[in-house]
C-alpha positions as CSV (number, residue, x, y, z in Angstrom):
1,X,0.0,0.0,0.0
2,X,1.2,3.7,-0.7
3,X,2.4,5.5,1.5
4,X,3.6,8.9,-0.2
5,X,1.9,11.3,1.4
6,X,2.5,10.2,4.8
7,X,6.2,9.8,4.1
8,X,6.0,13.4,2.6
9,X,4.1,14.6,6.4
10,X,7.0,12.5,8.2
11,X,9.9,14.0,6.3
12,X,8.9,17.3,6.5
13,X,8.1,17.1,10.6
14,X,11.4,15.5,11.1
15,X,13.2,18.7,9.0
16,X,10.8,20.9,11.3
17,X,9.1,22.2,8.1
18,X,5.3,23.3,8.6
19,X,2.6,22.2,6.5
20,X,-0.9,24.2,5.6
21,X,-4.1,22.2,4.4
22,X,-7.0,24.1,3.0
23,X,-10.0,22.2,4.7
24,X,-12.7,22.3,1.6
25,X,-16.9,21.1,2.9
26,X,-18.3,20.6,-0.5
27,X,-21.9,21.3,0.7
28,X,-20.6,24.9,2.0
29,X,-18.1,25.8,-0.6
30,X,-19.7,27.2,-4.2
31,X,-18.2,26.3,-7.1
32,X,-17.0,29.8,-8.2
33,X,-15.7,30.2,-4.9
34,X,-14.1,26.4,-4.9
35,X,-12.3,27.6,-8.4
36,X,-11.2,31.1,-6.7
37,X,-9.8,29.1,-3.5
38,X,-7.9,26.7,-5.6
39,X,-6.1,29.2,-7.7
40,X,-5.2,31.2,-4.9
41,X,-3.8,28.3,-3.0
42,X,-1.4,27.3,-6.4
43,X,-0.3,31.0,-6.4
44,X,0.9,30.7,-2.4
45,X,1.7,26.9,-2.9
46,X,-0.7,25.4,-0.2
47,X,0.4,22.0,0.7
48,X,-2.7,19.8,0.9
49,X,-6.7,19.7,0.4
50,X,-7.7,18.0,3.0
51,X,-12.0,17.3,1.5
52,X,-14.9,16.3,4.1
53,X,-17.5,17.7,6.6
54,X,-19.7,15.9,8.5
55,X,-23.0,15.6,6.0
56,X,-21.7,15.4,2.1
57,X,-24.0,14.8,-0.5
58,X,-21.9,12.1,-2.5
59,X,-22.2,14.2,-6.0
60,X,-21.2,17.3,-4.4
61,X,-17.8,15.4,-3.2
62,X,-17.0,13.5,-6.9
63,X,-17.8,17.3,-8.6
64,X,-15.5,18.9,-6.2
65,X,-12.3,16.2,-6.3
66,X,-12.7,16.7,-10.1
67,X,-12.3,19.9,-10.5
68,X,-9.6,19.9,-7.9
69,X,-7.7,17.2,-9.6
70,X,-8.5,19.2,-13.3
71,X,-6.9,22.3,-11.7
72,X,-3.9,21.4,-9.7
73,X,-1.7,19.1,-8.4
74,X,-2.0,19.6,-4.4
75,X,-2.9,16.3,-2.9
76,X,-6.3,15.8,-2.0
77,X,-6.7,14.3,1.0
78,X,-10.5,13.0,2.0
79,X,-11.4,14.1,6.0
80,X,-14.3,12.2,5.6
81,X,-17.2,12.5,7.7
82,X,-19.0,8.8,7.3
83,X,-18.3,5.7,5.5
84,X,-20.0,7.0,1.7
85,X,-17.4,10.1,1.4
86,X,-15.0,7.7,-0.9
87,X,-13.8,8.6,-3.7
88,X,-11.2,7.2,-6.4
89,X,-10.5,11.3,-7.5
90,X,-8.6,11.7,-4.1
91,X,-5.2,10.7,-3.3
92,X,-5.3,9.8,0.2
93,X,-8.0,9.2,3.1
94,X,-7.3,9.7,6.7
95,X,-8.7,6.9,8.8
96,X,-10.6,8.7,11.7
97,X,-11.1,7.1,15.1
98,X,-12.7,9.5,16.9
99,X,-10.1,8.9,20.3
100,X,-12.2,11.7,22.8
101,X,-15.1,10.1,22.5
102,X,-16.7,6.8,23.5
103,X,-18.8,5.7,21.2
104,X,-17.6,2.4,19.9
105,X,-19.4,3.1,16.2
106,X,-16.8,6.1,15.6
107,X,-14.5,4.5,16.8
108,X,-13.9,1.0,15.0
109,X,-17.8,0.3,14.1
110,X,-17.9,2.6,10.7
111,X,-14.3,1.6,9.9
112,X,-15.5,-2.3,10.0
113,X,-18.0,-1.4,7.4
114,X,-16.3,0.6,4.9
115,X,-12.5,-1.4,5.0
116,X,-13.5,-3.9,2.4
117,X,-14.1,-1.2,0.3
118,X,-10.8,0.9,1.1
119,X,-9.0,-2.2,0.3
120,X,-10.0,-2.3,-3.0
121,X,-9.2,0.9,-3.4
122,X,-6.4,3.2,-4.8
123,X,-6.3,5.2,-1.7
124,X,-3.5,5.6,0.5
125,X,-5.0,5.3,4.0
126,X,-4.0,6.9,6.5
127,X,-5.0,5.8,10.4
128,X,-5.5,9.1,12.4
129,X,-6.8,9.5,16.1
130,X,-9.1,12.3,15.7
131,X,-9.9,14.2,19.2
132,X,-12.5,17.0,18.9
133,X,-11.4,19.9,21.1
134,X,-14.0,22.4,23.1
135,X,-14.1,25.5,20.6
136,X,-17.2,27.3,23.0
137,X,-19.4,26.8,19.5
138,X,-22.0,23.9,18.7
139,X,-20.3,21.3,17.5
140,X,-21.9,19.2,14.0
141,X,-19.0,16.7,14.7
142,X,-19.7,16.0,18.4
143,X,-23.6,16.4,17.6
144,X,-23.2,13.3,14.8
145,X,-21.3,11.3,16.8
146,X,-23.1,11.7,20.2
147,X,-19.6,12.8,21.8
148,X,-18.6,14.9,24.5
149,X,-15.5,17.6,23.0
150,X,-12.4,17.6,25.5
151,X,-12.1,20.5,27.8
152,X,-10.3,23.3,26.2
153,X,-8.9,23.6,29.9
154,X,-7.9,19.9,30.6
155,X,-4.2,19.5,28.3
156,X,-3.4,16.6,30.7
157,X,-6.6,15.1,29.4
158,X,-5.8,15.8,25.4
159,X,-2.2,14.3,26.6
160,X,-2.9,11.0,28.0
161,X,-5.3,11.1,25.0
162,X,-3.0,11.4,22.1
163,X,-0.7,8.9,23.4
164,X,-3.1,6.7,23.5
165,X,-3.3,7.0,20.0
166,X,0.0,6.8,19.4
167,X,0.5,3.8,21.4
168,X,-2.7,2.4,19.5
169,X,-0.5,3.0,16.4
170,X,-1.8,5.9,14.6
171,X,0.1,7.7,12.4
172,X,-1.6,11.1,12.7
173,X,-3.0,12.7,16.1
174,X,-5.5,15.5,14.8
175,X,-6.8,17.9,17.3
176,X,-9.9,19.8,16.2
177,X,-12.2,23.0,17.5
178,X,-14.7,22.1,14.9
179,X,-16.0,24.1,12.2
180,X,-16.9,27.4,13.4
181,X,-15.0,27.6,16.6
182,X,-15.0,30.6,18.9
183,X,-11.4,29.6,19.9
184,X,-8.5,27.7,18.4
185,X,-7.3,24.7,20.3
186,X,-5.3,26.2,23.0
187,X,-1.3,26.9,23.0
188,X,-1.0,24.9,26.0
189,X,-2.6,22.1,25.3
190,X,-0.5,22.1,21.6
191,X,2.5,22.5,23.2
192,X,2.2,19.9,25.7
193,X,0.7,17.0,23.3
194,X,3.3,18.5,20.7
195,X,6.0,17.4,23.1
196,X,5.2,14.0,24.1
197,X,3.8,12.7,20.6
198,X,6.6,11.0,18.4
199,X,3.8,11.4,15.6
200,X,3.1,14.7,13.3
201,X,-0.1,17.3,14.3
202,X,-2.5,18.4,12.7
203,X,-4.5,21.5,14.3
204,X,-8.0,22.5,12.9
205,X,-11.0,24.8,14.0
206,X,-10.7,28.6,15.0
207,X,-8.0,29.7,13.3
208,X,-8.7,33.1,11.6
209,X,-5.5,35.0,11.4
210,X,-1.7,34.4,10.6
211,X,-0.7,35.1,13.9
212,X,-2.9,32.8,15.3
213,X,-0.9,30.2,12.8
214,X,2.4,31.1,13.9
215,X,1.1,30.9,17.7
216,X,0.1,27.4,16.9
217,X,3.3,26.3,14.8
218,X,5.4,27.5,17.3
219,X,4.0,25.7,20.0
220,X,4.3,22.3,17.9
221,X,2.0,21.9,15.6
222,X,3.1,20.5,12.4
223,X,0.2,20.7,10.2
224,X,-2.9,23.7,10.3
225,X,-6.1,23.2,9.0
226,X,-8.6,26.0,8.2
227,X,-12.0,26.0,6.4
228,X,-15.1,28.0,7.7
229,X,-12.4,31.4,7.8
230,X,-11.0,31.1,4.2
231,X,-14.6,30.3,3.1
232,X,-15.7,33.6,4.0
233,X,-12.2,34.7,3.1
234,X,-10.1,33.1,0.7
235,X,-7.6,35.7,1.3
236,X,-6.4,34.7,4.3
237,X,-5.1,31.6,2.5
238,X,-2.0,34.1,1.8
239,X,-1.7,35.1,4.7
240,X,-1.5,31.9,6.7
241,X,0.7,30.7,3.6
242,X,3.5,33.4,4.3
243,X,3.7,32.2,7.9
244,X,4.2,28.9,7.1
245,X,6.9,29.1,4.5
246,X,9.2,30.7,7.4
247,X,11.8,29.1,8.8
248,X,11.9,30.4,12.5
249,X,9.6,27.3,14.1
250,X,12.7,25.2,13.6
251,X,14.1,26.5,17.1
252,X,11.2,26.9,18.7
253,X,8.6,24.9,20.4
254,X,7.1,26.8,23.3
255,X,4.4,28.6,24.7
């Protein structure tokens, strides 16, 4: 099985390089303004796609990945939200087991269903342990999945978690506000699970500035997501692009 996009994620985190994904809902995102985001993220040389949400009409996802795939060569990575968002136009899928939560169906039930499937598939799979972080905003994520967020206020809870996951044998730990999020997940939780992960992280939900991106590279994450903001903005994909092409999170990794 492939594994060239994870190998790509692992190099990079091991040369201390930061990585942005554009997060792309294809129920939210119009297709003028999906062709507008995806030329502005070629100009500033975005490094992924990641392509989900947590209710996708199927021909809404096959329409978007096509024109992605017609109009650039940044990976497209499915974030999917259920076991129908497959699709052969993407490159790689991340695996989700939701980790924070307890409910046995999101964590190995929906993945029981859809493997036979992903085997035959020319996906690269990639398992992630997905924890869904309190953003202070309703949830569609923890409302799906009838599952509590963690505490933004409990890092020794988001700690013990991740490891979990890494000891579980994940190869991604993905910490997420949700879409919509009053707050980004905190600097303090980042930097502790940043620390004690051997695994690369991937941040999501409440990030609407490129000083909130540097805040969170610098504390350790090695991949930022954004969606809702650059929807209503596709600017800030230039923005947050800038910050992550500099070089200065090498020597840092504190609060």
């Amino acid at each position: 099985m492939r594994e060239l996009i994870y190998s790509q994620i692992l190099e990079k985190r091991n040369k201390k390089q930061k990585s942005f994904a554009v997060l792309i809902d294809p129920d939210h995102l119009k297709l003028s303004n999906l062709e507008a985001t995806i030329n502005i993220a070629i100009k500033h040389h975005v490094d992924y796609f990641f392509i989900g949400g947590s209710l996708i009409i199927q021909d809404r996802l096959e329409e978007c990945l096509k024109i992605i795939r017609e109009r650039s060569n940044i990976p497209a990575i499915l974030f999917p939200g259920n076991g129908f968002q497959l699709s052969h136009h993407a490159d790689a899928l991340m695996f989700l087991s939701l980790i924070s939560g307890r409910n046995p169906e999101y964590l190995i039930g929906k993945h029981v269903e859809v493997a036979p499937k992903l085997q035959l598939s020319s996906l690269e799979i990639i398992p992630t342990g997905y924890m869904l972080i309190d953003g202070y905003s309703s949830n569609t994520a923890s409302y799906i999945s009838q599952t509590f967020p963690i505490p933004s206020d409990k890092p020794e809870v988001a700690v013990a978690t991740a490891l979990a996951g890494q000891f579980l044998g994940f190869k991604l730990i993905f910490m997420d506000a949700g879409s919509g999020a009053k707050v980004s997940v905190s600097i303090e939780m980042v930097s502790r699970v940043s620390q004690i992960i051997q695994v690369p992280l991937i941040i999501g939900g409440g990030i609407r500035s490129g000083e909130k991106a540097r805040e969170l590279f610098t504390a350790g994450a090695d991949i930022i997501v954004v969606g809702n903001a650059i929807e209503k903005d596709p600017s800030l994909i230039a923005e947050i692009s800038n910050i992550t092409r500099q070089n200065y999170f090498a020597e840092s990794n504190q609060v």
